[in-house]
N, C-alpha and C positions, 0 to 999 in steps of 0.2 A: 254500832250494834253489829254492823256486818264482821266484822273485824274481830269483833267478841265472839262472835258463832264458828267461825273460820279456828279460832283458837281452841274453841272447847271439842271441835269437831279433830283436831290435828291431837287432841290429846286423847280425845277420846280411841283413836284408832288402835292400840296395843289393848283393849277390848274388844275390838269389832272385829279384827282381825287375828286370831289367836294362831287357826290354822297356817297363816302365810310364815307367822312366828316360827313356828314348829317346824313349816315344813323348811324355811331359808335357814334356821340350826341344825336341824339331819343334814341338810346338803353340804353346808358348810364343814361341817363334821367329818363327812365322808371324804369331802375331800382333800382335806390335811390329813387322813392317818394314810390315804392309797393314790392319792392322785386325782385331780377330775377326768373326770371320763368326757366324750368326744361322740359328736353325731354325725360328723363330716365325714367325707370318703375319699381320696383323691391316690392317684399315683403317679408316679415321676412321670406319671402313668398311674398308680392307681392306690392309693393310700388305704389301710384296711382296718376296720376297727375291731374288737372283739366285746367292746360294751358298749351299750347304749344309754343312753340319758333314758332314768325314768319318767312314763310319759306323766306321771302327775305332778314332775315334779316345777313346779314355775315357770309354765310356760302356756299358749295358748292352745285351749282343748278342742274336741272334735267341733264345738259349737262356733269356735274361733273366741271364745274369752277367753279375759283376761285371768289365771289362774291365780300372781301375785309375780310374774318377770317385770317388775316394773321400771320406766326408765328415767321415771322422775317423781317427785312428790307428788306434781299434782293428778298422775295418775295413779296414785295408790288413794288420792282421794276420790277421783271417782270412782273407781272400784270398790273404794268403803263405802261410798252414799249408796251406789247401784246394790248394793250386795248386803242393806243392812234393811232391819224392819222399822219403817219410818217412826210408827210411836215411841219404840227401845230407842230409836236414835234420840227422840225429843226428851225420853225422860234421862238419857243417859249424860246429855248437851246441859239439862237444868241441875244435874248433881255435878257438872263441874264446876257450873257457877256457883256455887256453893262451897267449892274444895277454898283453902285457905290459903297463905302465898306458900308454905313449908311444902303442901303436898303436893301445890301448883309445880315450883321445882322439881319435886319428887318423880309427877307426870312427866315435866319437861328429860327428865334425866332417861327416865324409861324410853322415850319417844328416841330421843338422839342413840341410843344405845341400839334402837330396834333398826335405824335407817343404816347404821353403821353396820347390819348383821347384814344388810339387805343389797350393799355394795358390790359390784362384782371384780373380784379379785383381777390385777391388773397381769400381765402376761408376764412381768416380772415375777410376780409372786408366785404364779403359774408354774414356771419355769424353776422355781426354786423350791417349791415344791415333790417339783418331778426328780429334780437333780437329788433330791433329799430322799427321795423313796428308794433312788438308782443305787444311793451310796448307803443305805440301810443292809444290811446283809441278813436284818432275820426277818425279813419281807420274803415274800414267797415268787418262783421264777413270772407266776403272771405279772405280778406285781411291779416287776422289773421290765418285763417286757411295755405293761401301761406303759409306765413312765416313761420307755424310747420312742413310744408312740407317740405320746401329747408334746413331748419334744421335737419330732419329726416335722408336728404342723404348726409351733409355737416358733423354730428357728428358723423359716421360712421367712420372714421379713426380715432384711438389712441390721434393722437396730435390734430387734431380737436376739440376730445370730453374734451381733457385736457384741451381746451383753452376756453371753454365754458364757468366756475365760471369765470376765469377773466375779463371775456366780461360782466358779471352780469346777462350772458343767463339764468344762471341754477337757481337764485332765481326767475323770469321773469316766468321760465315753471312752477316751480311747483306751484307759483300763480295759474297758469290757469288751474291745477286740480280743484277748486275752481267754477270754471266758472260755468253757467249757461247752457250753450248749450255744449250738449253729446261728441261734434264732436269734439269741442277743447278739454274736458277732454280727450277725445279715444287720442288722438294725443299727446297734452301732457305727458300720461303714456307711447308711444308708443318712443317718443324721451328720457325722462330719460332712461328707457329699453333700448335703443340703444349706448346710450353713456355709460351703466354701465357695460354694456357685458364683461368682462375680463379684467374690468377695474379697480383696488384697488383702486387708486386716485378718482375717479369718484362716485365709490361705498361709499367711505367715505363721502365727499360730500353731495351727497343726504342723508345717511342716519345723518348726523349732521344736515341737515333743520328738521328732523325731518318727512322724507317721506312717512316710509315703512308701517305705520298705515294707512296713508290714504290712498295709495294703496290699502291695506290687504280689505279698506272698499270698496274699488272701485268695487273689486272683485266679490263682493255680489250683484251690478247692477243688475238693471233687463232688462240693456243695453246689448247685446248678445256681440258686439263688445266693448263695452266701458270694461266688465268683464274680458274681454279675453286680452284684451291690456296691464291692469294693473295687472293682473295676470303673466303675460311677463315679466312688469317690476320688480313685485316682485322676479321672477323665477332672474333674470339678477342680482338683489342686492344681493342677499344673497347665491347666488352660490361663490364654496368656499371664501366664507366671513365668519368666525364665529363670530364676532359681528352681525352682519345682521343677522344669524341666531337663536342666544340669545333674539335678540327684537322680531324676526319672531313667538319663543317660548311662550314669555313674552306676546306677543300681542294674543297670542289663535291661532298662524296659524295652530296648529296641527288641533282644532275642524274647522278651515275653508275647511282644505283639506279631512278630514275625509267626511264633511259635502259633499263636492261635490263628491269623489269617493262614497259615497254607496248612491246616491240619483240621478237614471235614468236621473231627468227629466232635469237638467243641459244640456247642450250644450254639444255635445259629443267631442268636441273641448275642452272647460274648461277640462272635465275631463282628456281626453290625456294628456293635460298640467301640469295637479295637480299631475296625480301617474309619470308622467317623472319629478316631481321636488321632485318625495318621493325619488324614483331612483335616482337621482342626491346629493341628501343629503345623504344618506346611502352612496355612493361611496364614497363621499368628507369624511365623517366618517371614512372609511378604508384606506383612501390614509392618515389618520392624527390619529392614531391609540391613542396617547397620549394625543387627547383631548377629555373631559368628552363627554359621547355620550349623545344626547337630550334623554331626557326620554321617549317621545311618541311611542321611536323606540319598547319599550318593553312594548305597551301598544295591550293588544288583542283586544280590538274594533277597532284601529287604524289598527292593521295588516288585523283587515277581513275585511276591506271596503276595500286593496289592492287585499286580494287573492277572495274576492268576483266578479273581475274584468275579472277575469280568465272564470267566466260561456260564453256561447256562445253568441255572438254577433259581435260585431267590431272587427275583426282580430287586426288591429293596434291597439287597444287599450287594448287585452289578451296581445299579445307583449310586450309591454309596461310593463304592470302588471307584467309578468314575470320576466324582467328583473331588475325593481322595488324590486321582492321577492327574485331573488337570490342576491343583494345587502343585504338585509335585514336578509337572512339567514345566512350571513358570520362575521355580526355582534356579537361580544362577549357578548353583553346583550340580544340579543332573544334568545327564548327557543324554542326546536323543539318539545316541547310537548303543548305547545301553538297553535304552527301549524298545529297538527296534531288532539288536542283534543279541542280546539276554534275556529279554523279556517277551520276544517277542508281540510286541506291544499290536504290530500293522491286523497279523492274524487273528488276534484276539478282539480286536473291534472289527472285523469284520464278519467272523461265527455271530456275533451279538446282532450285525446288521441284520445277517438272516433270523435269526431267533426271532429279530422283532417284527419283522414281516409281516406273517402270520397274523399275530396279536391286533398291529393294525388295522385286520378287516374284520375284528371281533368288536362289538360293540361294548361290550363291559369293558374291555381291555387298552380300547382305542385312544381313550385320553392318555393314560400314563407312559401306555407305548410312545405315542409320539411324545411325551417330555421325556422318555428316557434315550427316545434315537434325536431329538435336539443334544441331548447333552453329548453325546453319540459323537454327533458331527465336530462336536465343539474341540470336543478334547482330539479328534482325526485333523483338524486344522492344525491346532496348536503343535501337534506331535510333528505335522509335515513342518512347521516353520524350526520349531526346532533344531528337525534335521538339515536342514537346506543353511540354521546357522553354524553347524556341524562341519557341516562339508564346507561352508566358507572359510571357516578358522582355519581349517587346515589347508586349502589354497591361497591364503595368505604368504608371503615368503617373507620369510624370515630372515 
């Protein structure tokens, strides 16, 4: 009997529930002709959205009910019991028993039909979706923009961003570095960079389209964000990658990054960016000790635009610099007498000693100070052994 009630009660719901009908076909609707829209906010740093999910639309209200986001049948049944008028239900439950087996299926068919509207579209389809609004041309620039968007935080997970070439997304984006309007470019560098993060498959990929030049150009924008995006995604390809970093060499990115570390007027953003991808390549260098080092590493003009970064100014970005330079001093192609007699390496951590002085007896200031004169110290060791192995080599006889 229980079982008999339970049936007429599951058949009865595409009655009881017309609204949840209605409103999971608008949604659904909406978002195959434009894209779903996004209530998350996040960014590399700060991810921005421009629409929001309507608030009636299936989800839980000011009351905290259940509106109709359901995450399983049998809370779409209590949500129908809670939400129906008990006698309607009992007269509604006795005219099923009633129905015949023809309209019984009939019911059954309607019912499968409603749970299938009600299914939430898997990241794949998401994604394909988006890729399909991207590659529409008579959609409108919002439109295009959505859809970099819900890509940006759909190709965030590994398998995600794997599945991207298959979807034909990733030739689709880098078209739209191309583009005419800044915002899709910014967006475009900002989603390869996202999917290429730690990613070998991905990383290969893009750089087989033949990516990481046009990035490299993007760089040089005199877009503040468009610069900074594609500088990310350069930073994301070619971390430990060494192909990425062989074309990175080939393409001149040593004179791009040189260019932006000793040249103020850059965006003091680019520049963070730039000596944290000299830092990051010098490491990936010593974590891989048996592959040939890029040459720049042992270029003095190259090393002073780093230890130039060092004079006073942006704390995060002497930080930076430093840890950049003890990377670069551990190196078996720099020379400590480069650093000391090009670079002036001795002078310029000891300006910094003093700068941080001060800061020290400042209470706001006094944590970061001392992690910045620890690192201070670290890399003034390092540089003295250096040179002390400097001057031994050359007292060696030969």
């Amino acid at each position: 009997m229980m079982g008999r009630a339970l049936v007429a009660l599951i058949l009865c719901l595409p009655i009881l529930m017309p609204g949840v009908v209605i409103a999971s076909e608008d949604r659904l609707n909406n978002s195959a002709s434009a894209g779903l829209f996004w209530s998350t906010a996040k960014e590399e740093a700060d991810l921005y959205r421009k629409a929001k999910l309507d608030e009636s639309a299936l989800t839980l209200n000011e009351n905290n009910e259940l509106d109709g986001g359901f995450s399983s049948l049998d809370g779409m049944l209590q949500w129908a019991i809670g939400h129906s008028d008990p006698a309607k239900l009992k007269e509604t439950a006795q005219d099923v028993h009633r129905l015949s087996t023809e309209e019984l299926k009939k019911r059954q068919t309607e019912l499968k039909e409603l749970v299938e509207k009600l299914k939430t579209p898997s990241d794949a389809q998401l994604m394909q979706i988006a890729v399909g609004d991207l590659n529409n041309s008579s959609l409108s620039l919002d439109d295009h923009l959505s859809a970099l968007e819900e890509l940006l935080i759909l190709v965030e997970p590994i398998d995600n961003a794997n599945d991207l070439n298959k979807l034909g997304g990733l030739e689709v984006i880098v078209r739209q570095l191309d583009s005419v309007h800044p915002e899709i470019r910014k967006l475009s560098a900002w989603v390869i960079g996202k999917a290429s993060q730690n990613n070998p498959l991905v990383q290969k990929q893009v750089l087989e389209y033949g990516t990481l030049t046009k990035l490299m150009s993007m760089v040089r924008s005199n877009i503040v964000e468009e610069a900074i995006k594609a500088l990310y995604a350069v930073s994301a390809l070619i971390r430990n990658n060494a192909e990425g970093q062989q074309i990175f060499y080939a393409a001149a990115g040593d004179l791009m990054l040189q260019e932006i570390l000793s040249n103020s007027s850059f965006d003091i953003r680019l520049r963070r960016k730039s000596v944290f991808l000299v830092g990051d390549m010098a490491e990936h260098q010593l974590e891989n000790p048996e592959r040939p080092e890029l040459p720049f590493f042992s270029s003095g003009l190259f090393l002073k635009s780093v230890v130039d970064l060092i004079a006073p100014g942006d704390l995060d970005l002497q930080e930076k610099a430093l840890l950049a330079i003890k990377s670069l001093l551990n190196l078996k192609s720099t020379q400590g007498a480069v650093f000391k007699n090009f670079c002036n390496l001795d002078k310029a951590l000891e300006v910094l000693r003093l700068q941080l002085q001060p800061l020290l007896e400042e209470v706001d200031q006094r944590d970061y100070a001392s992690d910045l004169e620890n690192i201070r110290q670290e890399v003034e060791s390092i540089f003295h052994k250096k040179l002390d192995q400097t001057w031994q080599g050359m007292l060696v006889p030969t």
